[in-house]
C-alpha positions in Angstrom: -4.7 8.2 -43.6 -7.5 10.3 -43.1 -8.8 11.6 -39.3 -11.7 10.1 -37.8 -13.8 11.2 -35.0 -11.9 8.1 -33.1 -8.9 9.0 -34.0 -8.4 12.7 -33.2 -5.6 14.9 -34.5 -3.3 15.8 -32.1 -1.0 18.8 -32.6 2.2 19.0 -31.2 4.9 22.5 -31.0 7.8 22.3 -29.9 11.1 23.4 -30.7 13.2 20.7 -29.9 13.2 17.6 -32.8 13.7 14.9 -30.4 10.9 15.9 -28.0 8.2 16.3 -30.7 9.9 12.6 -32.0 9.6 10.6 -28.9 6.2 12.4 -27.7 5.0 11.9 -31.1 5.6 8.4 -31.1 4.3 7.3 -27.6 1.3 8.9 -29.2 0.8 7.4 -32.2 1.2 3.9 -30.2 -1.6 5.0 -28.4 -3.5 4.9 -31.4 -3.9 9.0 -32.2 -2.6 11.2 -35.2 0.1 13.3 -34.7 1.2 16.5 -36.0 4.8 17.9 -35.4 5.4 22.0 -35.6 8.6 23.5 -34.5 6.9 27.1 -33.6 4.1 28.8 -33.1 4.2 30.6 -36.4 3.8 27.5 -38.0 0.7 26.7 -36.3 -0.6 29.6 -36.9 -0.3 29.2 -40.6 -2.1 25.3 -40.3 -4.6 26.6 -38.2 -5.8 28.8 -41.6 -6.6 25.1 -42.8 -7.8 23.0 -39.9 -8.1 22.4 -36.2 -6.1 20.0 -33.8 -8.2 17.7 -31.7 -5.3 19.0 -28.8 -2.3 21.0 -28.8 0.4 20.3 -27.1 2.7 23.6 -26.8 5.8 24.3 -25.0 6.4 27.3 -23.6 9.5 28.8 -24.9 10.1 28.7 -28.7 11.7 31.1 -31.0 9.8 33.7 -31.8 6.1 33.2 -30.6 6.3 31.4 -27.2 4.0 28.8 -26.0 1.9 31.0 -23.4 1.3 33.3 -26.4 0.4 31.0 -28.3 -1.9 29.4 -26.0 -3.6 32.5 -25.2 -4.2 33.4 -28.8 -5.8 29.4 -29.3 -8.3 29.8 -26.5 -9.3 33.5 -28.1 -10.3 31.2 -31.2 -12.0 28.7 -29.1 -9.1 26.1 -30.1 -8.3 23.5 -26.9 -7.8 21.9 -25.3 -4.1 22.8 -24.6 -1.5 20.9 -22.6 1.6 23.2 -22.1 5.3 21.7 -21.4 8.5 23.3 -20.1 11.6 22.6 -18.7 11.0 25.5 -16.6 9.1 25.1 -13.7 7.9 28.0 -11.7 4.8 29.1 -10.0 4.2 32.3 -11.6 5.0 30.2 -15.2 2.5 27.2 -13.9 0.4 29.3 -12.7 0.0 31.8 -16.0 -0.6 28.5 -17.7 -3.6 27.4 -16.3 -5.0 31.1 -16.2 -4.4 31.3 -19.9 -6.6 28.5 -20.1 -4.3 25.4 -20.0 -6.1 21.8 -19.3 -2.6 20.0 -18.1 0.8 21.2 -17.3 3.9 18.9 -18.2 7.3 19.4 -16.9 10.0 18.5 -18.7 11.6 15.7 -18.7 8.2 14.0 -18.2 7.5 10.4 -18.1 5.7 9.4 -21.8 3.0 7.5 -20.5 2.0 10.0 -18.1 1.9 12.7 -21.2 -0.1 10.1 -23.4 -2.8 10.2 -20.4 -2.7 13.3 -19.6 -3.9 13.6 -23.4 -6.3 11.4 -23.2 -7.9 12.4 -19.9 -8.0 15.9 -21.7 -9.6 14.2 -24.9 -12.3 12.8 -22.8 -12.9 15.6 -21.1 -13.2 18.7 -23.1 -16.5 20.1 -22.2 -15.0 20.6 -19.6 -12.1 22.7 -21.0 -13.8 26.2 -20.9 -11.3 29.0 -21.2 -10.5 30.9 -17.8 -9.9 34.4 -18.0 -6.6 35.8 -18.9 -5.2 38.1 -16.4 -1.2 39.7 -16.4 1.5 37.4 -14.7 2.5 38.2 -11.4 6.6 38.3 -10.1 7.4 35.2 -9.8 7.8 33.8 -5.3 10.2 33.3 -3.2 9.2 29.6 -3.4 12.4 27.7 -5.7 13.5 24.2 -6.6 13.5 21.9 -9.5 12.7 18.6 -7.7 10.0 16.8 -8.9 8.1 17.1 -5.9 8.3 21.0 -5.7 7.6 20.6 -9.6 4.0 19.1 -8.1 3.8 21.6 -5.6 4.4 24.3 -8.1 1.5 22.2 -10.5 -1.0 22.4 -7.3 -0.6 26.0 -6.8 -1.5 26.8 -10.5 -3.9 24.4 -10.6 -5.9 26.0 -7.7 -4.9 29.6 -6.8 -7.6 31.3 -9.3 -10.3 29.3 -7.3 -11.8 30.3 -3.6 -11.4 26.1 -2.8 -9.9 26.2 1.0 -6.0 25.1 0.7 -4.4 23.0 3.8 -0.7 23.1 3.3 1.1 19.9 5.1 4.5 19.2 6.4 7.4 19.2 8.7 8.8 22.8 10.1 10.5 25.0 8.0 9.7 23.9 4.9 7.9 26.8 3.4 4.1 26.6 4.1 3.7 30.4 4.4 5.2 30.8 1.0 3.3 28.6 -0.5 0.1 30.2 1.2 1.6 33.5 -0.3 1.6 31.8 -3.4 -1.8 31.0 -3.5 -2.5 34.6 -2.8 -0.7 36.3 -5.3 -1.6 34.1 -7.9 -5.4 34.9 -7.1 -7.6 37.4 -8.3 -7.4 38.1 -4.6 -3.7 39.9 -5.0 -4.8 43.3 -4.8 -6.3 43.0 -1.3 -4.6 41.7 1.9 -2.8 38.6 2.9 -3.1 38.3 6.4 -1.0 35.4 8.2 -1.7 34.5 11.7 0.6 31.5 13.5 -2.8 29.7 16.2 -0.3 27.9 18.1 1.9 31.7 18.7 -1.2 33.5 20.6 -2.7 32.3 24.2 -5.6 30.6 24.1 -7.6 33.0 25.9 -6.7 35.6 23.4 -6.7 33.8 20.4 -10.6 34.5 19.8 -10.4 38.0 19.9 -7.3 38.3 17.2 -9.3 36.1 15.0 -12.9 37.8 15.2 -11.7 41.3 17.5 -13.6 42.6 19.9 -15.4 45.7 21.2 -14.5 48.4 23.5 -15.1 46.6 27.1 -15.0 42.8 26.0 -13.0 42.1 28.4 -10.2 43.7 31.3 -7.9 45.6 29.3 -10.1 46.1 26.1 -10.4 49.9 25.9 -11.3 50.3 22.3 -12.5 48.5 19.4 -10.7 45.2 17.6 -10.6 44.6 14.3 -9.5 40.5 14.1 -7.9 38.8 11.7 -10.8 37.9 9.4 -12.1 41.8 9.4 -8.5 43.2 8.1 -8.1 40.5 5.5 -11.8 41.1 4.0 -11.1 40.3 0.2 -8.5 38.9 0.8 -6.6 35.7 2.2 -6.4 34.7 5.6 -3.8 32.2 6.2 -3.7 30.5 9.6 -1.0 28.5 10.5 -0.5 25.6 12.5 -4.4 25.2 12.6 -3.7 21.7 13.9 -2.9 23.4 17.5 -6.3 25.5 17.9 -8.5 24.8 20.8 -11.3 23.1 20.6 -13.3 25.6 21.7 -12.4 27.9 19.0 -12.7 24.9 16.3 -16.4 25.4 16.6 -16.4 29.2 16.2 -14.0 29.0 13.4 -16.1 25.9 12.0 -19.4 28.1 12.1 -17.9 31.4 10.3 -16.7 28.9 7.2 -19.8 27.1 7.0 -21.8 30.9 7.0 -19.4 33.5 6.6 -20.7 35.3 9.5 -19.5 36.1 12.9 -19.3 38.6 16.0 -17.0 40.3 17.8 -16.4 39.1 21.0 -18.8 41.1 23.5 -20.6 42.3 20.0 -24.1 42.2 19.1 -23.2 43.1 15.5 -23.1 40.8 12.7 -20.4 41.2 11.0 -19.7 39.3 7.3 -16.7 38.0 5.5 -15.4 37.6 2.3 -12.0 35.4 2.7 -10.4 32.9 1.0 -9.1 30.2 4.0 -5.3 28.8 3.6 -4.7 26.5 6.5 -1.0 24.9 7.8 0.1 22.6 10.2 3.2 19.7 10.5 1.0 18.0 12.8 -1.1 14.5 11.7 -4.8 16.4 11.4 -5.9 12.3 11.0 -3.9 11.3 14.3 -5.9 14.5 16.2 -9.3 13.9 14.9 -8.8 10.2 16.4 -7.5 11.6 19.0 -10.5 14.1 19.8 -8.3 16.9 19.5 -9.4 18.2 16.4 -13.1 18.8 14.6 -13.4 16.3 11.6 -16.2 18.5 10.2 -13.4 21.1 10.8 -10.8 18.9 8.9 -13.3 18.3 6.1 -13.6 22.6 5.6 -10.1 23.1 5.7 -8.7 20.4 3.3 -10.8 20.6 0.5 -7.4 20.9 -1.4 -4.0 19.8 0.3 -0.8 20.7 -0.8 2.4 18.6 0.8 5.7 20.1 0.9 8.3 17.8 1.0 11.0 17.8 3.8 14.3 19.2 2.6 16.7 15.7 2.8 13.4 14.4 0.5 14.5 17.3 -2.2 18.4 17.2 -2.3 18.5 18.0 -5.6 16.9 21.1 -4.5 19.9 22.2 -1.7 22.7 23.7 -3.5 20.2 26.1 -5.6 18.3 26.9 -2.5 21.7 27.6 -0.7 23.5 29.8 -3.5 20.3 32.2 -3.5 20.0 32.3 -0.1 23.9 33.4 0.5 23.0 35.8 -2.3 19.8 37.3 -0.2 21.9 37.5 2.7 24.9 39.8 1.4 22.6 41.9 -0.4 20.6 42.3 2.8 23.6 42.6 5.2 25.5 45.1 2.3 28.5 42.3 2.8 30.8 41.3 0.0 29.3 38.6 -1.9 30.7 34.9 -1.9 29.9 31.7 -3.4 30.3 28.2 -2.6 32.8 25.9 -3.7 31.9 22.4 -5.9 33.2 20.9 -2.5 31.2 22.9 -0.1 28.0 22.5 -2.3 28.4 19.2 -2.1 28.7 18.6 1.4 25.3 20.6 2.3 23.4 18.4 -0.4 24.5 15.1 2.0 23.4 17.0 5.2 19.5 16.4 6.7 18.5 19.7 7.7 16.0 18.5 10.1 15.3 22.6 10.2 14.2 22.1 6.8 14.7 25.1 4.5 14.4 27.8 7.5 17.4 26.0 9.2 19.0 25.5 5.3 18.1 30.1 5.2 20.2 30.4 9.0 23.4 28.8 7.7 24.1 30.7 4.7 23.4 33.8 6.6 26.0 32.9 9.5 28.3 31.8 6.5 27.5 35.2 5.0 28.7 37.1 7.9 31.5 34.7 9.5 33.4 32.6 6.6 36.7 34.2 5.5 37.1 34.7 1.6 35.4 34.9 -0.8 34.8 31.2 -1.7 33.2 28.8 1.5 35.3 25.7 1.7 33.6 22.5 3.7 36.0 23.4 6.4 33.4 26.4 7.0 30.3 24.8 7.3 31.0 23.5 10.7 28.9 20.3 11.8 25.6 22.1 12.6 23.6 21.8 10.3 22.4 18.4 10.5 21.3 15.8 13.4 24.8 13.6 12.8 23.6 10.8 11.8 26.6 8.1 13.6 28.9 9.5 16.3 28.2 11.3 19.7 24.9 10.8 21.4 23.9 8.4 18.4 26.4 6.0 19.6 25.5 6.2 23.2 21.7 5.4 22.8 22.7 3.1 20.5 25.2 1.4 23.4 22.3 1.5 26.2 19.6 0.3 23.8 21.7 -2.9 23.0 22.2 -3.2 26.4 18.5 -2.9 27.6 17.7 -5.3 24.9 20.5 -7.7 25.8 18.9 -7.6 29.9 15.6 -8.4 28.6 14.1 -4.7 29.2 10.8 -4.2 27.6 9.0 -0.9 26.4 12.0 0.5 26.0 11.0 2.9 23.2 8.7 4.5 25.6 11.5 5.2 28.1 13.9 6.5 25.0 11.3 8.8 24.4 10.3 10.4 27.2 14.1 10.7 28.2 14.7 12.7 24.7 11.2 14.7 25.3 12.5 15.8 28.6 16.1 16.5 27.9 15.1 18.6 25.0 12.3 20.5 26.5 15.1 21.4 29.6 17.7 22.4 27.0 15.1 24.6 24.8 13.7 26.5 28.0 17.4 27.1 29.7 18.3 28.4 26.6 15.6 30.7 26.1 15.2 31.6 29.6 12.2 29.7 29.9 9.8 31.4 27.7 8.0 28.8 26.3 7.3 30.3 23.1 10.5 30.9 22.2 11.5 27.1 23.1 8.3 26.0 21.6 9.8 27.5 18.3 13.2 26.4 18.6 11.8 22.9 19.1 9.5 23.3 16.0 6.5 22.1 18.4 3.0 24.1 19.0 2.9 26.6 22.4 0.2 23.9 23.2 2.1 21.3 22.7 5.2 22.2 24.7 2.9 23.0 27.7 1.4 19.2 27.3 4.4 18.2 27.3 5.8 19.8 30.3 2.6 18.6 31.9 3.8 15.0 31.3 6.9 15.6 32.5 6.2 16.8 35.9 3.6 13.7 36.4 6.6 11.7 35.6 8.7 13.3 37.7 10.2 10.9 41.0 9.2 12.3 44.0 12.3 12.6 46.6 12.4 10.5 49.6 
């Protein structure tokens, strides 16, 4: 059988048998010729006699390893490439698609999704240009083998050499900052600054001059000049976090400084210019808020030009006993304690738990059970029952009791009443147990400063007078 422009050649290196088999299959149903090589030396040697319509390459082979491999290809002007691996990390992703890789596939992959991941690539490769090879960076903090953090881990190559605004999504605690890090380090921005401010951690009324700083005399108390936020991460990446809780007012200033990259001091005259790379965050809905009128849809459309959503914890079990070995690891290295491990049992028993804390709350335990568990192995017995919402028993039960008894008495709205009860009983708890300072509590509650105040607000109009 001889190749056709309609039937391209497609190469295929790998050093397991049964991977090149079944991939080389899937795509020979889909009509394409295949080509099997079990290293890179051996397509090195074929490449002295032809060219592959696409290679597919995995990344660790004897000898020459995929990334190698790739990086000498593009050199030759041979591509597109598609690279696979079992092992799936964001400095490996994202030293793929710098080294010029069209796809990334993590192993095990679902066939049909390989077979059009080829062809997308096929019909697309004037558009499969090179990018510029640059030196691998440590690989993050950020861990798991899910395949939703396998995604996230995809994004973050995928986009981290461009200057595209990120908005990071999800619940509290699940790792946005690292992911914004992330971004950072895998950018040709890494050698200048990464500058992380939490919106919802700074008052209002000072939250403009942190962001754009101010001159001597602003304002009462402003004795010298401010550099913000944008001035000291000029370069760089400036990654603000729960975005979804900024004032209005300062969505307009923030909005006018993406679309020109210009802006003032407050009580300046100077214009001042910026070169940073935007990574936003926020658990809240952004789409509920702009319906709302709480948040700038021209704003929302400047800020999530790419998204990345990371997955609650209880969404990425898989991902629990490796995230809590490493974090008990971290812990006794930082604390200089003994080091201890987990038992089958006790590894077991944290995969079934929620974490409605996510990963932070996940971080907190294995640090207690660094300091507190006797021995050197933690048994289930240690784990006590905090680390999850229970999800039967206690106050569970009792709503459970008075709902079916509302229901049963023909009460309506009773949702409403549920939740303004638990809104009210946890914002009393959070404050008397950080001596009502409301950031603290706003924290604890994983809630926006702003947010907490509302809430408080809603509370009090609520309130029964006495008679």
């Amino acid at each position: 059988m001889h190749m056709t422009e309609s039937h391209p050649e497609i190469w295929i290196a790998d050093d397991d048998r049964g991977v090149r088999y079944v991939l080389a299959e899937a795509l020979r149903d889909a009509g394409l010729l295949v080509r099997e090589f079990s290293s890179g030396e051996e397509v090195r040697a074929a490449l002295r006699e032809a060219r592959p319509a696409l290679l597919l390459t995995d990344v660790r082979m004897p000898g020459e390893g995929g990334l190698a491999l790739l990086s000498a290809l593009k050199a030759q002007g041979v591509g597109p490439v598609i690279v696979m691996s079992a092992y799936t990390d964001v400095a490996t992703t994202a030293a793929a698609y710098r080294a010029g890789a069209v796809d990334y596939l993590a192993k095990p992959f679902d066939l049909d999704q390989a077979v059009a991941a080829v062809q997308r690539a096929l019909a697309d490769v004037p558009a499969t240009a090179a990018a510029p090879v640059v030196d691998v960076v440590p690989a993050h903090a950020l861990l798991g083998e899910s395949a939703a953090m396998r995604e996230v881990f995809r994004l973050i190559g995928r986009v981290a050499a461009s200057d595209l605004n990120v908005l990071i999504t999800g619940e509290t605690g699940t790792g946005k900052e690292l992911v914004a890090r992330a971004l950072h380090e895998e950018s040709a921005r890494r050698g200048k600054p990464f500058v992380a401010l939490n919106t919802a951690a700074i008052p209002s009324e000072l939250l403009e001059s942190e962001l754009f700083g101010h001159e001597a005399g602003a304002f009462t108390g402003a004795t010298r000049r401010h550099a913000g936020r944008f001035e000291q991460a000029e370069g760089g990446t400036l990654f603000l976090d729960e975005i979804g809780d900024m004032p209005l007012a300062l969505q307009t200033r923030l909005l006018r400084v993406l679309a020109g990259g210009e802006f003032y001091r407050v009580g300046g005259r100077e214009l001042m210019r910026g070169n940073v790379r935007i990574v936003a965050a926020t658990h809240q809905d952004l789409d509920g808020r702009v319906a709302a009128g709480q948040f700038r849809p021209d704003l929302k459309h400047r800020l999530d030009v790419v998204r990345i959503e990371l997955p609650p914890l209880r969404e990425r079990r898989t991902d629990i006993p490796l995230l809590a070995q490493h974090f008990l690891a971290a812990a006794a290295q930082e604390l200089r304690l003994p080091p201890k491990r987990f038992s089958k049992a006790a590894l077991k028993a944290i995969a079934q738990r929620d974490f409605p804390g996510n990963v932070r709350e996940l971080e907190n335990l294995c640090r207690r059970l660094a300091v507190i568990a006797a021995g050197t192995e933690i048994l289930p017995a240690d784990l006590g029952s905090s680390a999850a919402v229970p999800a039967a028993g206690g106050w569970t039960d009792a709503l459970r009791e008075w709902a079916t008894q509302a229901i049963a008495e023909g009460e309506l709205d009773i949702h409403t009443r549920a939740r303004e009860a638990l809104d009210q009983t946890l914002l009393q708890a959070a404050l008397a147990a950080h001596d009502g300072h409301r950031q603290h509590a706003a924290a604890a509650l994983g809630v926006g400063r702003n947010t907490l105040t509302r809430k408080l607000g809603a509370s009090r109009k609520r309130r029964p007078t006495k008679p």
